[in-house]
C-alpha positions, 0 to 999 in steps of 0.5 A: 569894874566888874568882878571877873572870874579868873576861870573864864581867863583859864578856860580860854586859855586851855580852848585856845591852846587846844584849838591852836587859837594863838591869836585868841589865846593872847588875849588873856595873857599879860604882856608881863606874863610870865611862864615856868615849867619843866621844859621851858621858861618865858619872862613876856607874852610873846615868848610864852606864845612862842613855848605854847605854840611849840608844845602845840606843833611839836608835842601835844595832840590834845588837852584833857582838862579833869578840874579847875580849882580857883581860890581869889585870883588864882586857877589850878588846873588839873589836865592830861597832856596828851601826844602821839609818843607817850600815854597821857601825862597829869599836867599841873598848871596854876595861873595867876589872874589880874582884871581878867589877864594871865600874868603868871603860869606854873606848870608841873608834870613828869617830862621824861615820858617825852624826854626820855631817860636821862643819857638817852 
């Protein structure tokens, strides 16, 4: 098997979620994959589907991606998350890639501007 670059895997995952492509966003994602992040977790494909199909319908107005670093089969994305009810917010993800799939997601970014303060 070819050498496959993992940013192809972490590009159409961001246009696809973009786009909201879920169809096509499944296809570099693992059936094993698994999700972690502030807002949420998911342990198959189908549940991190369902997680970023709701940051798409209820949250995200648009993906900015700034740079992807890739070191072996990992992919470190720097983005801005946008949405209608806060200024952009620096988003990390880091995927892990297997022949081509998505088999674990990490994110990391400051939810409170979509959460609100704590108490509220």
């Amino acid at each position: 098997m070819p050498d496959v670059d993992p940013r192809d895997a972490a590009r159409t995952y961001f246009d696809a979620w973009r786009a909201r492509d879920f169809d096509r966003l499944r296809t570099v994602l693992a059936r094993d994959v698994t999700f972690r992040g502030p807002l949420g977790a998911a342990d198959d494909v189908d549940e991190a589907i369902a997680g970023l199909r709701g940051m798409a319908e209820k949250v995200m107005t648009d993906i900015d991606v700034k740079v992807m670093a890739v070191d072996g089969p990992d992919v470190v994305t720097w983005f801005e998350l946008h949405s209608a009810v806060a200024d952009p917010i620096p988003t990390v993800n880091w995927s892990h890639v297997e022949d081509g799939l998505i088999t674990r997601i990490r994110v990391t970014f400051d939810p409170r501007p979509l959460v609100g303060p704590p108490g509220v």
